[in-house]
N, C-alpha and C positions, 0 to 999 in steps of 0.2 A: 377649520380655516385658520391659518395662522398670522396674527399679522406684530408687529414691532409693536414690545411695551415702551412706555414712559412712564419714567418715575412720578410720582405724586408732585414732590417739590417744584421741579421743571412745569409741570404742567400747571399747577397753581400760580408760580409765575406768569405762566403766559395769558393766564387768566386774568391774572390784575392789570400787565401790560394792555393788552386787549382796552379793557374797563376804560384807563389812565387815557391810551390812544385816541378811545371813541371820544371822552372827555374834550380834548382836544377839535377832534375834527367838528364834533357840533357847534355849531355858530362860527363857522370861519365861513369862508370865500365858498366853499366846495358845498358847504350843507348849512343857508344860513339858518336862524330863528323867523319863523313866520307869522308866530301866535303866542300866546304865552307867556310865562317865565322860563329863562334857561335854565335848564336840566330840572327842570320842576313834570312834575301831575299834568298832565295834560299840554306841555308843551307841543309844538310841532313844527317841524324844521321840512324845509321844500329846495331840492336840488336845483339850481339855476339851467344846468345842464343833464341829462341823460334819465329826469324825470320822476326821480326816485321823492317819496312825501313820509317823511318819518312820524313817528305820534308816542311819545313817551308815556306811557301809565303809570311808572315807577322808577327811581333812580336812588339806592340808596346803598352804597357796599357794604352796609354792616347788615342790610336788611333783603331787600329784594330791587332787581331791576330787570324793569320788562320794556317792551315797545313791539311795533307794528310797523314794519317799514312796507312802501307796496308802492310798484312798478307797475307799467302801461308797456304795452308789448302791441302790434297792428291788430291782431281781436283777441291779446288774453291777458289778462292784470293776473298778476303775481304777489301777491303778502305773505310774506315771513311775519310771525310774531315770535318773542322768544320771553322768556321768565329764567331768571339766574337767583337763585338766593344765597346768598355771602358770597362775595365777590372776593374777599381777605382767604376764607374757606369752604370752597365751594360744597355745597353739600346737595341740591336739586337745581336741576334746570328739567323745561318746557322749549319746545321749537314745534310751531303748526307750518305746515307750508300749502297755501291754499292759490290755485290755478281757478279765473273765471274767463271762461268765453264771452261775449259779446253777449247782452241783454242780462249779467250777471249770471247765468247758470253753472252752477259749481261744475268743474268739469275734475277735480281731483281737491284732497284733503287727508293730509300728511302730517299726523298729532307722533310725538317721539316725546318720551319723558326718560330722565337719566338720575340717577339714585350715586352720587359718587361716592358713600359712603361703602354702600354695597360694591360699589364695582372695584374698590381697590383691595376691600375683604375679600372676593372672590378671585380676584388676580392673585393675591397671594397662600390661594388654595383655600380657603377657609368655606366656600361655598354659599349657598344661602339663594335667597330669591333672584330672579335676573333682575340687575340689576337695570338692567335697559329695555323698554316696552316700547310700542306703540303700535298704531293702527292705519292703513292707509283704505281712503272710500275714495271708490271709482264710481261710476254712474251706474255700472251692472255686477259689483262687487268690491268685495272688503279683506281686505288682507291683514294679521294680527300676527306681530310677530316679538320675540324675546330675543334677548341678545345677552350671552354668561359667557365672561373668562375664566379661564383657566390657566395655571403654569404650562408651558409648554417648553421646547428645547430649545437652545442657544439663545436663552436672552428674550425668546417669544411666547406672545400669547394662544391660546388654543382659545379659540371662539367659537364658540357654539350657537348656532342660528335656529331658532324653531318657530315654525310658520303656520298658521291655520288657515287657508282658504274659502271664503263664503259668497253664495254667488246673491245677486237679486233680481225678484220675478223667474222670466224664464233662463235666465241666465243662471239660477240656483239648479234648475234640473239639466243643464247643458254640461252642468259641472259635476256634478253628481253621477250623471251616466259618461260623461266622456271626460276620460284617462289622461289622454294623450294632450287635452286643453288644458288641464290641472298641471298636467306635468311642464309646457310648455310657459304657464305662468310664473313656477316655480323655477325651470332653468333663468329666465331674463329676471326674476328679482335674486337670486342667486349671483346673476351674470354681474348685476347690478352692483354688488356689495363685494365679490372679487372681484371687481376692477376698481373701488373706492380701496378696499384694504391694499391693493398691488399696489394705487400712489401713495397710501400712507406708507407702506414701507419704501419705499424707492426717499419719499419727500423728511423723512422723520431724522435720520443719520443726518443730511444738510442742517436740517435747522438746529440741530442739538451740539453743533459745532458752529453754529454760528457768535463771534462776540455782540454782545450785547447790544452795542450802539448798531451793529448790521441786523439783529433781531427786531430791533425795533424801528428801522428804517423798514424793511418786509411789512412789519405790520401797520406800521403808519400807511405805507401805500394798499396794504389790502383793505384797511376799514375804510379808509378814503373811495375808493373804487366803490365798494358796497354801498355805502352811504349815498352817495353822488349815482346811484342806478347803474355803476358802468358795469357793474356785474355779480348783482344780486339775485341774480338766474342761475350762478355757479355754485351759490351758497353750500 
């Protein structure tokens, strides 16, 4: 799969922009403080509008910053949590993304960890572990997947996707004897990831021509939006 690299620089930019942005929008009009001390352990900020209840655990750019943010849907709440450590330079992040149906029953659980150390040593062919993991649980199965770049041509990356598929109860022997269910699993979370890599290349060339004050205009309205629930479903 080939999708548009970015330089380390740019991209550690837009990391601290990010950071800088979120800074901003917590405790304004959009996402006030509810609890707490701002940007402290345990604060918690609650959207006036679109219902979004944020809960910071950590906030510290030289060290780690995490939080929980979690949305109300008509029967299924939605939590992103995410862990960044050095924000100055980035070297691990965590993102869960967990769906509950009505009476809390997990109805999905979406762990992703990202090693950026590795992943720019392996972008520039060097190789090594993937640097990109995670696992996704369904209620009658579990998906584990790796994610390793590679040099590729004209300026792209060659991605490599490797997936394990595991079923649970009888849904492990449905999977085990029938082919064509594995297989169809495997096309739609495939389908899944080239159609995320199509907009990153389509989205990637705009933003890296964007000047500065118009990058940060983009992203002040996209943390806004997340923060405030209008669309932390797109995440």
């Amino acid at each position: 799969m080939a999708i548009a690299a970015v330089d380390r620089a740019w991209f550690e930019r837009l990391v601290r922009l990010t950071h800088d942005v979120a800074k901003d929008v917590l405790g304004s009009a959009e996402c006030p403080l509810a609890e707490g001390d701002a940007l402290a352990p345990g604060a918690r900020y609650a959207a006036p509008e679109g219902g979004a209840r944020l809960e910071l655990a950590a906030w510290d750019p030289d060290g780690e910053t995490a939080g929980r943010l979690e949305t109300d849907g008509e029967d299924l709440t939605t939590s992103w949590t995410t862990e960044l450590h050095t924000v100055h330079a980035p070297r691990t992040a965590r993102l869960v993304n967990e769906v509950r149906a009505g009476g809390g029953l997990a109805a999905s659980t979406v762990e992703t960890r990202a090693d950026f150390e590795r992943w720019w040593s392996a972008a520039a062919g060097d190789g090594g572990a993937p640097p990109v993991t995670g696992v996704a649980h369904y209620r009658v199965f579990e998906l584990a997947y790796e994610l390793t770049p590679a040099p590729g041509q004209d300026g792209n990356l060659d991605l490599t996707v490797a997936v394990d598929l595991r079923g649970h109860g009888f849904a492990r022997i449905v999977l085990a004897l029938a082919a064509p269910v594995r297989k169809r699993l495997w096309r739609r979370y495939v389908g899944e990831l080239d159609g995320a890599a199509g907009k990153w290349n389509r989205e990637l060339p705009r933003l890296r021509a964007m000047a500065d004050d118009e990058l940060r205009a983009l992203v002040v309205d996209r943390v806004t939006a997340v923060l405030s629930g209008q669309s932390s479903r797109k995440l």
